[in-house]
N, CA and C of each residue as an Amber inpcrd file, in Angstrom:
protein
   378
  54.3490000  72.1340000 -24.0020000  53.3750000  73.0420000 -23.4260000
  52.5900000  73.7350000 -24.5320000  53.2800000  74.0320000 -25.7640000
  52.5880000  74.7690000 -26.3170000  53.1350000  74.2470000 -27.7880000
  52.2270000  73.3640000 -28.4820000  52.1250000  72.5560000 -29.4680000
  53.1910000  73.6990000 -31.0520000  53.0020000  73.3560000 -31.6100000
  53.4410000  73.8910000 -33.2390000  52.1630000  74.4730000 -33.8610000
  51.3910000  73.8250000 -33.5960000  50.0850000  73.8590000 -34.7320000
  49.6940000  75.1690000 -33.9300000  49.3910000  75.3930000 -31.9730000
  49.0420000  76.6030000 -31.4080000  50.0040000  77.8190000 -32.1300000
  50.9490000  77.1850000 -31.8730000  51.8420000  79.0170000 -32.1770000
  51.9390000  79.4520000 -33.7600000  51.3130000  78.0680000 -34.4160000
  51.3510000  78.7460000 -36.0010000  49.9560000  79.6050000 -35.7770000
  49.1200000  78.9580000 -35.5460000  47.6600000  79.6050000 -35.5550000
  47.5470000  80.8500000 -34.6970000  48.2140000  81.5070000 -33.7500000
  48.0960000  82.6840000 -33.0210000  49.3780000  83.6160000 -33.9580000
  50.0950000  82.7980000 -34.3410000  51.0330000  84.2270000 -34.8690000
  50.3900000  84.1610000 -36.2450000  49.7200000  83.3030000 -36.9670000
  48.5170000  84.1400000 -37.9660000  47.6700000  84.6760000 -37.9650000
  47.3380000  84.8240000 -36.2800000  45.9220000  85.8730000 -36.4120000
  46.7440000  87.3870000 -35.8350000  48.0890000  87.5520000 -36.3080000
  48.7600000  88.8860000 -35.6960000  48.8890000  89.4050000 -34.5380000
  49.8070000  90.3500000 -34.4950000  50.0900000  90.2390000 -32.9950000
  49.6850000  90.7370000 -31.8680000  49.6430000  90.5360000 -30.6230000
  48.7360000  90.8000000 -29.7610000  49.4760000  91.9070000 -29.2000000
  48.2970000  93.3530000 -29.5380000  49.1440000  93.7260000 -29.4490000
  48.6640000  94.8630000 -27.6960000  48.2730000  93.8580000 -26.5900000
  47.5360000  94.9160000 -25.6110000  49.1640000  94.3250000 -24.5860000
  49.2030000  95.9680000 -24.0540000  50.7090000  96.2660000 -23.0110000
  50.3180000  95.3080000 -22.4510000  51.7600000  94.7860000 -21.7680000
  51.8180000  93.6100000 -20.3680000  51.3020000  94.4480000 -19.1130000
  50.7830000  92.8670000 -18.8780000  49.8130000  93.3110000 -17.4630000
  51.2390000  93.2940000 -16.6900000  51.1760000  93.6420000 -15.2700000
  52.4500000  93.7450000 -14.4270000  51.7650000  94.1750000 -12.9810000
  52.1060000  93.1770000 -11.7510000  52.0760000  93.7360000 -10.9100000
  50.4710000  93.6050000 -10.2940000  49.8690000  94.3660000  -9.2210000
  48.0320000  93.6910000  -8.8150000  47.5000000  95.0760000 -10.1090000
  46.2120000  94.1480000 -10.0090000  45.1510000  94.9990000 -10.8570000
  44.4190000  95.4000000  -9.8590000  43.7750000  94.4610000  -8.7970000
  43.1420000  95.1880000  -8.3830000  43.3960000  95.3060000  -6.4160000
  43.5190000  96.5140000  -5.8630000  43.6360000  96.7470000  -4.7380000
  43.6210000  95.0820000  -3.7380000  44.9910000  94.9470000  -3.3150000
  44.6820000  94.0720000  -2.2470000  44.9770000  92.5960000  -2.7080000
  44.7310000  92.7790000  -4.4380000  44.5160000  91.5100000  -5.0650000
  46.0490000  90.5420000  -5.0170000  46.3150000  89.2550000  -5.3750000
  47.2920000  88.4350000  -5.6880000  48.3550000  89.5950000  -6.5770000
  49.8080000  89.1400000  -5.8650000  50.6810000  89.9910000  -7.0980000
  51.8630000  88.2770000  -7.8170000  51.9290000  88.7450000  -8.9820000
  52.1840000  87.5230000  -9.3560000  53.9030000  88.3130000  -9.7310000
  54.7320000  87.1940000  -9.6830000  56.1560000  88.1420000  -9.2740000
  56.9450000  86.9170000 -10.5980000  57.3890000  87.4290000 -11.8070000
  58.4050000  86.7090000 -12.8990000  59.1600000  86.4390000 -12.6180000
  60.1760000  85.7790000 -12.0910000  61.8440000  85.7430000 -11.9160000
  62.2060000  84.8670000 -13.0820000  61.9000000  84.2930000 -13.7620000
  62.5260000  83.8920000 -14.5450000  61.7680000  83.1140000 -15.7900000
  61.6300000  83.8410000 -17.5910000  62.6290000  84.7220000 -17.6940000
  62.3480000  85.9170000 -17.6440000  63.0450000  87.0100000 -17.6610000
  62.9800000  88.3390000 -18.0040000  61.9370000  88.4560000 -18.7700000
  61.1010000  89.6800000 -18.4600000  60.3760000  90.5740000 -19.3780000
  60.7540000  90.6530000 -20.8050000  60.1480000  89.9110000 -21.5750000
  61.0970000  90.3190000 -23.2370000  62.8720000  90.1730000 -23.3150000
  62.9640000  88.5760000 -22.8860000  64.2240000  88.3780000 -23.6100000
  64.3100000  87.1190000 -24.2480000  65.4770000  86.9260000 -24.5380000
  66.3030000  85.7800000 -25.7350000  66.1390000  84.6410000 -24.5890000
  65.6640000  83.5400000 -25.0850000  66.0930000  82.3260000 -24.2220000
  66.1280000  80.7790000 -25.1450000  66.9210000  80.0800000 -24.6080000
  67.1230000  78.7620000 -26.0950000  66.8850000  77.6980000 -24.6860000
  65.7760000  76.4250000 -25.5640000  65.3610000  75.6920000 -24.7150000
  66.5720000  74.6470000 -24.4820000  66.4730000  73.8830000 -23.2530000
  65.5780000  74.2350000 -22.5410000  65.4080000  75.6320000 -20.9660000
  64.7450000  76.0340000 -21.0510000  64.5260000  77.0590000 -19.4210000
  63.9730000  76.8130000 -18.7780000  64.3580000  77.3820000 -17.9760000
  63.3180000  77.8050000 -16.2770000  62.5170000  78.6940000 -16.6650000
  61.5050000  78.4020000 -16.3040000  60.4700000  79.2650000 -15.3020000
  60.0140000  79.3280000 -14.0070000  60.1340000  80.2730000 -13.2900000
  59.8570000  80.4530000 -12.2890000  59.0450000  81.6810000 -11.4260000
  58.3120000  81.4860000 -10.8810000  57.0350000  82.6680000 -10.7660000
  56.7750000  82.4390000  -9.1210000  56.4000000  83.7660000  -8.7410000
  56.1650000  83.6240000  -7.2110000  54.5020000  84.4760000  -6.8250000
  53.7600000  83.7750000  -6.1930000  52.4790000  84.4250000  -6.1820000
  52.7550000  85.0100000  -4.4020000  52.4120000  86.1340000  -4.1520000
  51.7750000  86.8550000  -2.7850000  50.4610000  87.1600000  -3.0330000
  49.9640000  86.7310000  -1.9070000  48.8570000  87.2940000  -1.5010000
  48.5670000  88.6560000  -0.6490000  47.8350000  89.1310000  -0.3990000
  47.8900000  90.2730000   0.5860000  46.2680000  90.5700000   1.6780000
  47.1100000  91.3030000   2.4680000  45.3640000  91.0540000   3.4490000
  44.6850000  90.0810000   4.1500000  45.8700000  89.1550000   4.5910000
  46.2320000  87.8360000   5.3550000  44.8280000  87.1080000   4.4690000
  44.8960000  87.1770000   2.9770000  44.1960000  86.0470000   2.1570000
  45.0090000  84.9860000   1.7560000  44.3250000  84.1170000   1.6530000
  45.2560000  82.7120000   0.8260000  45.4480000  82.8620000  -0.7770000
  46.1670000  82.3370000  -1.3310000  45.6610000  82.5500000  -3.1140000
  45.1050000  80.5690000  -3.1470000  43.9100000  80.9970000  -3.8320000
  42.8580000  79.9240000  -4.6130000  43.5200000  79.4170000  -5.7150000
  44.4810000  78.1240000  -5.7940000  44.7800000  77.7890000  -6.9690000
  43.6470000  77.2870000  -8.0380000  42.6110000  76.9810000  -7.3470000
  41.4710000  76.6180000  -8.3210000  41.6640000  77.5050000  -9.6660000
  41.9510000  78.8810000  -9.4250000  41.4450000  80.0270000 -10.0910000
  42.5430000  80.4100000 -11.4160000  43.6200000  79.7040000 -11.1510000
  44.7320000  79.9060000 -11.5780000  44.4580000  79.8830000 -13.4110000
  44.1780000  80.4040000 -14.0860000  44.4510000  80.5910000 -15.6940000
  45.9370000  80.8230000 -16.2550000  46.0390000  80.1780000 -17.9450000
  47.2370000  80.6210000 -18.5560000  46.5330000  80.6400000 -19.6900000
  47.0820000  81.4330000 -20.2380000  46.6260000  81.4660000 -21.9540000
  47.7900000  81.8610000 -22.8030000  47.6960000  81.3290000 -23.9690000
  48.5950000  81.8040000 -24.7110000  47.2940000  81.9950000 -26.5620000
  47.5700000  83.3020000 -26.1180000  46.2310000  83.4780000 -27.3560000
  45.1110000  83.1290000 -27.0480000  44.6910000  82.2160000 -27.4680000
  43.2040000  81.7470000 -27.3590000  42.8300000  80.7470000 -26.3990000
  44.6690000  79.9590000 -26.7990000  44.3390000  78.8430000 -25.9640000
  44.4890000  78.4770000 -24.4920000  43.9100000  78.1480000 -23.7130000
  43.9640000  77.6520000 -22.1170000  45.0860000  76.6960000 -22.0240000
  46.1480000  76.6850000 -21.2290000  47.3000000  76.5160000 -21.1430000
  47.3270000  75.7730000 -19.8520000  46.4840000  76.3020000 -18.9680000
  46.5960000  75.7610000 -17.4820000  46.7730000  74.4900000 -17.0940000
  45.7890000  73.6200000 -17.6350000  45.5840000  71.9320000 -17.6150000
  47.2510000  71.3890000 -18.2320000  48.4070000  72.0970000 -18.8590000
  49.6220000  71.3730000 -19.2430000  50.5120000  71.9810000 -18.3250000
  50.5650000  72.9110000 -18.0080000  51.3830000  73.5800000 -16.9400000
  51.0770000  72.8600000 -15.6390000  50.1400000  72.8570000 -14.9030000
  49.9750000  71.9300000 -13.8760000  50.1300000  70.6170000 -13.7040000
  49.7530000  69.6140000 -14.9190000  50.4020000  68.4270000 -15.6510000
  51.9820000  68.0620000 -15.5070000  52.7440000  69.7100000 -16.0520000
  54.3930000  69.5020000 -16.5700000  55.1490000  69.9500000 -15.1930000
  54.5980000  71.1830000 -14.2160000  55.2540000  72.0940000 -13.6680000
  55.1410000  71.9620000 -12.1000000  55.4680000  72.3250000 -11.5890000
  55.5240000  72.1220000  -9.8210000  54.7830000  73.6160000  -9.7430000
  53.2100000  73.2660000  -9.5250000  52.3570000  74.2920000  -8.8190000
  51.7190000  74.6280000  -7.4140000  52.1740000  75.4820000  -6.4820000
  51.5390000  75.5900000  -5.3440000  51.4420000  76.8000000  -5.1450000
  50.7070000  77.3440000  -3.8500000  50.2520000  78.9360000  -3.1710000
  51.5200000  79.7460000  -3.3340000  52.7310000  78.7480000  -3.3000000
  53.5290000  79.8290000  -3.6080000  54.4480000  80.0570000  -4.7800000
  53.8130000  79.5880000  -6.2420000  54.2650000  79.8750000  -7.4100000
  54.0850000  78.8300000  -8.2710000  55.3800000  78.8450000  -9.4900000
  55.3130000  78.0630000 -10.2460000  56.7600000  77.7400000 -10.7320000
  57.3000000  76.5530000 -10.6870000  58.6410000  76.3440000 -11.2960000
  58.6300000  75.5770000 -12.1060000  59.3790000  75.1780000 -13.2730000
  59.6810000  74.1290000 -14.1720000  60.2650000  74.3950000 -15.3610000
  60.7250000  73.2680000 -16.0220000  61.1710000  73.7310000 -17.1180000
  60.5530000  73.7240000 -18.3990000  60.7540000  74.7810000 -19.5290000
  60.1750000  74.2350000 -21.0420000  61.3620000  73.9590000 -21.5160000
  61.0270000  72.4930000 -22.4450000  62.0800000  72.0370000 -23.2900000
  62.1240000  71.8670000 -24.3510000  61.0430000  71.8930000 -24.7210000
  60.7480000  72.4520000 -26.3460000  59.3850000  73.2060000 -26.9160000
  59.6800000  74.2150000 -27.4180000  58.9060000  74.8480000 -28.3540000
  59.6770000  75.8650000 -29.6510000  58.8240000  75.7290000 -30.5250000
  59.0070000  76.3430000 -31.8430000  59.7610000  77.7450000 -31.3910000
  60.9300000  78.1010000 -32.0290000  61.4000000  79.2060000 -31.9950000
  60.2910000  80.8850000 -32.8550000  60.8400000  81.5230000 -31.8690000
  59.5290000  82.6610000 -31.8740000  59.0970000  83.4050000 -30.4720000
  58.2270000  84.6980000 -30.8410000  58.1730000  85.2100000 -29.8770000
  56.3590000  84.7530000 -28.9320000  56.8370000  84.6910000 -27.8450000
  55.4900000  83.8820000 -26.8020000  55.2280000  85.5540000 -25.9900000
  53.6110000  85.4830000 -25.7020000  53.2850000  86.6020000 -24.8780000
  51.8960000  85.5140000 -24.1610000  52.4650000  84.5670000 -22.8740000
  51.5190000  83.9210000 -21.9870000  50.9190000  84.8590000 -21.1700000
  49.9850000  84.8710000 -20.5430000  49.0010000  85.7130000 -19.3670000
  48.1510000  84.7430000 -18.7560000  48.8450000  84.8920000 -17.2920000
  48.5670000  84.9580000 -16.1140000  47.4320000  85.3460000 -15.2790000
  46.9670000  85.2410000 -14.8650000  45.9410000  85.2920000 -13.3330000
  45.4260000  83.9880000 -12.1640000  45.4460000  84.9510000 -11.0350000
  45.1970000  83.8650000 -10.3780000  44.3570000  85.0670000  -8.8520000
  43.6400000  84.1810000  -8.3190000  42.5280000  85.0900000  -7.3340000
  43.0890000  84.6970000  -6.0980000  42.9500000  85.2990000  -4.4020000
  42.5840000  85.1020000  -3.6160000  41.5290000  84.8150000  -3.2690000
  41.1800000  84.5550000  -1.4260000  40.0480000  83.6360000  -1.3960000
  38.6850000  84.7360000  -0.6380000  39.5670000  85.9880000  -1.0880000
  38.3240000  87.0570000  -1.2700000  37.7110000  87.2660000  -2.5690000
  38.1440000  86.6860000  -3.2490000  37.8030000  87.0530000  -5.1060000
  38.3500000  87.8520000  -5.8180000  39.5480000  88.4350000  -5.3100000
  40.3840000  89.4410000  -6.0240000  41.3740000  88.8100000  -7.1060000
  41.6120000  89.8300000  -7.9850000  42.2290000  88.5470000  -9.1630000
  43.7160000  89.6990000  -9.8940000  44.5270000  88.6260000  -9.2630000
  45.9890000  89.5180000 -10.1500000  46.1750000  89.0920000 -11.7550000
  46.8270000  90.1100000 -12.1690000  47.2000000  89.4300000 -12.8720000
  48.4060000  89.7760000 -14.2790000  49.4240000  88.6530000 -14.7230000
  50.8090000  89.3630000 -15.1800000  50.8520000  88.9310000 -16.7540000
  51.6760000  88.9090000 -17.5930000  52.2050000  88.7780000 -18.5620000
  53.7090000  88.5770000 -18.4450000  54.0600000  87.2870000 -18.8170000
  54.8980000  86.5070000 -19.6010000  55.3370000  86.5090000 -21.0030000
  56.4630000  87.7690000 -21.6980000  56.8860000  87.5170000 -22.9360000
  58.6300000  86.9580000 -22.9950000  58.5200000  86.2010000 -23.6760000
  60.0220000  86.1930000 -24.2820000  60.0400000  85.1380000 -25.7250000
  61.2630000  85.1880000 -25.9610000  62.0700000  85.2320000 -27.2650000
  62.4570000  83.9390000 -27.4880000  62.0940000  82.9590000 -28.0750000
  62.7850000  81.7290000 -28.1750000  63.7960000  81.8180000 -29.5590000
  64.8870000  81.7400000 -28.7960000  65.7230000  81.4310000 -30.1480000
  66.8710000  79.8610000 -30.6620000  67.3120000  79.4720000 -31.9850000
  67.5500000  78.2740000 -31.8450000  69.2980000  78.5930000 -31.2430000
């Protein structure tokens, strides 16, 4: 999912350092829900991930809309590729990446145009 060459090049441009998003941004909007892993912990590949999207305001969520980034880079096109994506989340596993710390971000809209959106950190260790 997320190459060697990406995570050398984002942990040399220092660290990012804006609070995790958490929870809707905006009234009404998609809430995007972590279960797995934890907010900022230790995990040795391979893991789960697992993520649950609600909508609210009897809207649908628009997977069209769905973004990942990790730094700079757009992430979405390998996650949908690797991961089991639908209206109601995201599961799969990572099985390898460079040990180090990851801070991915999330969003994804309903089909009013409202746009949630979360942060994904944790800890890869060997």
């Amino acid at each position: 999912m997320i190459t060697a060459e990406q995570f050398d090049e984002v942990m040399a441009a220092g660290p990012d350092d804006d609070p995790p998003l958490r929870g809707r941004v905006e009234r009404g909007a998609p809430t995007i829900i972590i279960e797995n892993p934890e907010l900022d912990t230790e995990v040795r590949v391979p893991f789960q991930v697992q993520m649950r999207f609600m909508s609210g305001d009897e809207a649908t969520i628009d997977l069209d809309t769905l973004k990942i980034s990790y730094g700079w880079f757009d992430l979405t096109e390998e996650v949908l590729e690797r991961m089991t994506v639908s209206e109601t989340g995201i599961e799969g596993q990572i099985d390898a990446v460079k040990p180090g710390k990851y801070k991915l971000k999330f969003s994804i809209s309903d089909d009013k145009q409202r746009t949630g959106k979360t942060t994904m950190i944790f800890r890869v260790v060997n």
